[in-house]
C-alpha positions, 0 to 999 in steps of 0.5 A: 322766232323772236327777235329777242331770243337771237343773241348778238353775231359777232365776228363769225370771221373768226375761229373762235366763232366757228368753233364754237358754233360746231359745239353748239350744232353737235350739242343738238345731236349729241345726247339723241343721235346714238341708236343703241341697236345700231347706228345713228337716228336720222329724224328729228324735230325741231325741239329734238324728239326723235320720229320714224326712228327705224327709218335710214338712209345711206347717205345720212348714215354716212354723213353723220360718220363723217360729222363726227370723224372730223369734229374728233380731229377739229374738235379734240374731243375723244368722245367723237371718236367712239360716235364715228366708230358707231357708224363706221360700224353701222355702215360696214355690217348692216348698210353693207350686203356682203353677198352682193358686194352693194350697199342697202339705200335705205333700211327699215328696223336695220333690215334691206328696205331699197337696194337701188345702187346709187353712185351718190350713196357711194360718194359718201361711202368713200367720204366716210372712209376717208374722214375716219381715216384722216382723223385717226380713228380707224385704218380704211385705206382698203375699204376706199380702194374697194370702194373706188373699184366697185365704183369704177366697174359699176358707175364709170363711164369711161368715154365721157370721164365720168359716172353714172347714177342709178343701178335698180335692184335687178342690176339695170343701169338708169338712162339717167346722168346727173351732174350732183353724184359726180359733184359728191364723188369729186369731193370724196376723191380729194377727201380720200387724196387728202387722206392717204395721198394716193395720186389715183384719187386726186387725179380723179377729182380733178377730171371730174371737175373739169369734165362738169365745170368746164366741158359740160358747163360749156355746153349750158353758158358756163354755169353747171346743169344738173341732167343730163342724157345718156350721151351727157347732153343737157336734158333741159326738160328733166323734172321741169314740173318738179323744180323742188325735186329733193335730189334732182331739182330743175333749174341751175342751182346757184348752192351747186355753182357755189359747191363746186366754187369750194371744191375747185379751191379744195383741189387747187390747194393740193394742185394749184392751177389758177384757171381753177381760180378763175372758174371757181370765182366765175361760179361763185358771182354768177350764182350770188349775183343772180340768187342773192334776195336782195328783200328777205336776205338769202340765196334762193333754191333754183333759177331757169336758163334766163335767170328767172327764180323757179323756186325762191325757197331758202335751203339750209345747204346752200347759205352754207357751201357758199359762206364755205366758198366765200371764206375760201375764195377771200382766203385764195384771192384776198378780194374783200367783197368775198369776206363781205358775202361771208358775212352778208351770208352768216348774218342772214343764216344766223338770223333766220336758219340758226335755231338758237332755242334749241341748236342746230339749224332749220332745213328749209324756209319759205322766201320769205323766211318761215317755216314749212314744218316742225321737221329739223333733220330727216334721213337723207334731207339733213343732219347738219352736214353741210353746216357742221362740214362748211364751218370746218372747211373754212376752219382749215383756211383760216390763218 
């Protein structure tokens, strides 16, 4: 991009600011998103045309829910409530398979493509109705009791204190335990706590946080490992030769580090604790300090257990859960370094992931910088989530 067509970043520590720049993130999606036979199109380019548009997955189709659920509430825009709507109904009568009480990963034409049972697919499910709930545009406090159950019955693993990952179509329960869906699912459980109050789910979330952040991240030097076996022993070898996995990538990943930094401060908001703090801060550095490209700017993907890079891509995500950490954790300890990484994180994001032709941001970018293709959001890789939901969240600290 040149540079002339980037405007002048002023004060992103700011309300105002943010605001504005949720408006500007929507407005890509605003006027195409909506699918006219039912839910939401989830491939775009970069100047917004729609490609595969009978593609879906669940959790684009959930997330795009939960973008507009809550930009009803931040927002105040009454139109966002109708767009949640959409999806909620989409999720509820063509996601859902009512015969088998499961939910289809991915449709095809709005048919059942793969019915893999993903409880990553399910944390977003209960976000989902959580953020409509919150926000005042449907009652779906038993759609997250339901869901809570059929997770507990399907995915928990009650001996180690948290879930599983994978059930084929045929019913078999994958070998495989991964820290990401436990991440998500920790999220979903203090958004469905925030929205109902209901103690089950914040007691939830805060088991899972201390059963990754410190006993498993004990056993891996402190910092959280993505695979692990089916005793929950780390799998250091797990896709080693695929270190650019989509949802398993090899390799610590600092945006998970600075993730569960945010998620640890989400929960001591309710439930103050300040060993939380403290891990929350100690994930935070460890990721900046090793991940921070000190040449092109941003955080880099992925780094191998000496801290060594193993993938130096740019990954839209990560710059924004950790300028989502760094506002939380400058809120929580008033420590300016962390205003600094905020801003340090936003000038670089603003420069480089910030598509200022056309809105939105891009998703993923060489280390140094440019891109890999024209392709903005794709089902189940991007539909600005992470930066729409990043901004909101700071939104809500910020005084």
């Amino acid at each position: 991009m040149e540079q002339q067509l980037i405007p002048v970043l002023t004060k992103p520590y700011s309300r105002d600011f943010l605001l504005s720049h949720c408006r500007d993130i929507l407005a890509f999606y605003d006027p195409r998103v909506i699918d006219p036979t039912g839910g939401f199109f989830h491939n775009y380019l970069d100047n917004g045309e729609i490609f595969n548009p009978g593609f879906r997955q669940l959790v684009s189709s959930t997330r795009l829910t939960v973008n507009y659920a809550r930009a009803s509430q931040v927002l105040k825009d009454p139109r966002y409530i109708d767009y949640a709507l959409h999806g909620l109904s989409y999720l509820e009568t063509v996601h859902w398979q009512a015969q088998t009480r499961s939910y289809a990963w991915t449709l095809q034409d709005h048919q059942p493509l793969d019915m893999t049972q993903q409880a990553y697919g399910y944390a977003f499910v209960l976000l989902a109705y959580a953020a409509v709930h919150k926000a005042g545009v449907a009652d779906r406090v038993l759609k997250m009791s339901e869901t809570y159950e059929l997770l507990q019955q399907r995915f928990w693993q009650h001996d180690f204190g948290l879930y599983a990952d994978e059930i084929s179509a045929d019913g078999v329960l994958s070998s495989y335990r991964g820290q990401n869906a436990n991440m998500h699912l920790c999220e979903a459980m203090i958004a469905a706590y925030d929205a109902t109050g209901e103690q089950r789910y914040l007691a939830k979330a805060k088991q899972i946080a201390h059963n990754i952040t410190v006993r498993q991240a004990g056993l891996t030097d402190g910092l959280v490992w993505e695979h692990y076996d089916v005793q929950f022993q780390p799998d250091w070898d797990y896709n080693k030769a695929d270190p650019k996995n989509l949802y398993r990538p090899w390799g610590f990943q600092p945006g998970h580090q600075t993730e569960w930094s945010k998620l640890l401060l989400l929960i001591d908001r309710f439930s103050p604790d300040a060993a939380l703090v403290e891990k929350a801060s100690s994930l935070f550095d460890r990721a900046f300090a090793t991940a921070w490209d000190s040449e092109h700017g941003g955080l880099i993907y992925g780094y191998d257990p000496d801290g060594n890079w193993c993938d130096d891509d740019k990954y839209f995500w990560v710059q924004a859960e950790s300028f989502a950490a760094a506002a939380l954790l400058y809120q929580q300890k008033a420590d300016p370094k962390y205003l600094q990484a905020y801003e340090q994180l936003w000038a670089y994001s603003w420069q480089h992931f910030v598509d200022h032709q056309y809105g939105a941001w891009f998703r993923v970018l060489t280390r140094d910088n440019r891109k890999y293709s024209n392709e903005k959001s794709s089902a189940g890789a991007k539909c600005d989530y992470h930066t729409l939901c990043a901004c909101f969240d700071v939104l809500a600290v910020m005084p």
